[in-house]
C-alpha positions as CSV (number, residue, x, y, z in Angstrom):
1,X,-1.2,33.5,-4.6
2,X,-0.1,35.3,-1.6
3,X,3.1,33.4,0.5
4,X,0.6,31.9,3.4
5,X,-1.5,30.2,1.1
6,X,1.5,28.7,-0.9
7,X,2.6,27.3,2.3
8,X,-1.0,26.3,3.5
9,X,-0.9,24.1,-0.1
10,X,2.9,22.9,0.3
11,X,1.6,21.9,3.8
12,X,-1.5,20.6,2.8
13,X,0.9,18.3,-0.1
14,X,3.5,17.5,2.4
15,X,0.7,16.0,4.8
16,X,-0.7,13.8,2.5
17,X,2.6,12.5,0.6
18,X,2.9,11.5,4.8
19,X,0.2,9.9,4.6
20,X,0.4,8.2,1.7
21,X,4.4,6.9,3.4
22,X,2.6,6.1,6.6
23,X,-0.3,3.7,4.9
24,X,2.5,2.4,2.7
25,X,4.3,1.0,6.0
26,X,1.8,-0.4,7.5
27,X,1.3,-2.8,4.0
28,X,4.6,-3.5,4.2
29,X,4.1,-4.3,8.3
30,X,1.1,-6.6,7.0
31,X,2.9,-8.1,4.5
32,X,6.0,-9.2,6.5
33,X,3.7,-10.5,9.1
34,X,1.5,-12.4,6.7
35,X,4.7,-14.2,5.2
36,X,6.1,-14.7,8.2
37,X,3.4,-16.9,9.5
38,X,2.9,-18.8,6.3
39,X,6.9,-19.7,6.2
40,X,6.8,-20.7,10.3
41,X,3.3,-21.7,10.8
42,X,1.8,-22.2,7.4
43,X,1.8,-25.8,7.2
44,X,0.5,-26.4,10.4
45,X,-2.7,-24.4,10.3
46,X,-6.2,-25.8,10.3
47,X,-8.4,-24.6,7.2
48,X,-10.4,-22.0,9.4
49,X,-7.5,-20.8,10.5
50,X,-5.7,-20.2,7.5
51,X,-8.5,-18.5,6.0
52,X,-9.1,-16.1,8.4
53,X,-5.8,-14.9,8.7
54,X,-5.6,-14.9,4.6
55,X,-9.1,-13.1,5.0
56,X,-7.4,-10.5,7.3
57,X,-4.1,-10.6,5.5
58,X,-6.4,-9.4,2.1
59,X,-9.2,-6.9,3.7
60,X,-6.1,-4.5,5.6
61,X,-3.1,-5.2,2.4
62,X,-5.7,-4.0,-0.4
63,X,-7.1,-1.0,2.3
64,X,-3.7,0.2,3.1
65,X,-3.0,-0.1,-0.8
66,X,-6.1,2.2,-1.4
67,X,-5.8,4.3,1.5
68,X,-1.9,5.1,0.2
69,X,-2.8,5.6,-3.4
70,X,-5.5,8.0,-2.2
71,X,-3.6,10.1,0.0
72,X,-0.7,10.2,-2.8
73,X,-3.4,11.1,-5.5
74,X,-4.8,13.6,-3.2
75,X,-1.8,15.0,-2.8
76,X,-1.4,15.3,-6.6
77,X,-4.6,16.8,-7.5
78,X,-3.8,19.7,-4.7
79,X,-0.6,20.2,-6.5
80,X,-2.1,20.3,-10.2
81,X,-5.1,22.8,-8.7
82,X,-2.7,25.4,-7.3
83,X,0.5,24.9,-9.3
84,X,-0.9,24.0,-13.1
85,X,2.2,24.9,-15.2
86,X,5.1,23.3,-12.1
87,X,5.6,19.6,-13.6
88,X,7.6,18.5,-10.5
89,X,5.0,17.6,-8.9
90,X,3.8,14.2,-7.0
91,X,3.5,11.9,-10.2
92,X,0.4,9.6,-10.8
93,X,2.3,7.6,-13.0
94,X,4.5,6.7,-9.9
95,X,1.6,6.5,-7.6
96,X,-0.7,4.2,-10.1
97,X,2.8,2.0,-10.9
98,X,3.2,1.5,-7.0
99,X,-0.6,0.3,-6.5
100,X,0.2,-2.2,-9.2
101,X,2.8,-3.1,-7.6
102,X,1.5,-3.8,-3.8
103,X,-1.7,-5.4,-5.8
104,X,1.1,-8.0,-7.3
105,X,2.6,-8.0,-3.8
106,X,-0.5,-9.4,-2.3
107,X,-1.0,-12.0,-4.9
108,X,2.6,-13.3,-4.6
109,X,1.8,-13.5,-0.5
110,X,-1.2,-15.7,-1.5
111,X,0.8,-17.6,-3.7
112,X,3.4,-18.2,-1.5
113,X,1.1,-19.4,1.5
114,X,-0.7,-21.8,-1.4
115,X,3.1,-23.3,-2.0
116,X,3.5,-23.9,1.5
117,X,0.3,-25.2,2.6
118,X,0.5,-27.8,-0.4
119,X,4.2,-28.5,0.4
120,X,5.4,-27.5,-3.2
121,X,9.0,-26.7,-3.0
122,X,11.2,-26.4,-6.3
């Protein structure tokens, strides 16, 4: 492979392991907001209007979830075409353990609003 098209693939990586950072923020942007308004505002909040924020909070937490474990996988599989025997490459392991864990992330914010809509403090 000739030196511009190694550096049209490490930019091509780069770009989406960016991407995959970028999409990653903004969960963690929806997140924070999502538990900040169920700690301040929870309680107070009419049944429509908790749901549609829950509703919200679900639809753009699991989209940035699958729109960061896209761009990181996408990133993978361009590494793995063009560099098969380099094992330092962007890890699925990693990328499929991190899913997981913003999945668990978003059940834990659901939980949490449930525990302060019903008043349940330990």
């Amino acid at each position: 492979m000739a030196v511009d098209e190694m550096n049209l693939v490490a930019e091509m990586i780069s770009n989406s392991l960016n991407l995959s950072l970028a999409f990653l923020t903004l969960y963690l942007s929806v997140v924070s907001g999502y538990l900040v308004v169920s700690y301040l505002v929870g309680a107070k909040l009419t049944k429509f209007q908790s749901s549609f924020v829950t509703i919200l909070f679900v639809v753009f937490s699991l989209h940035f979830t699958l729109s960061s474990y896209g761009a990181f996988e996408g990133a993978h599989l361009v590494h793995r075409q063009y560099f098969p025997a380099d094992s330092l490459g962007p890890s699925p392991i990693m990328n499929r353990g991190l899913a997981m864990f913003q999945v668990a992330g978003v059940l834990g914010c659901l939980k949490f609003m449930w525990d302060v809509r019903k008043g349940d403090a330990e």
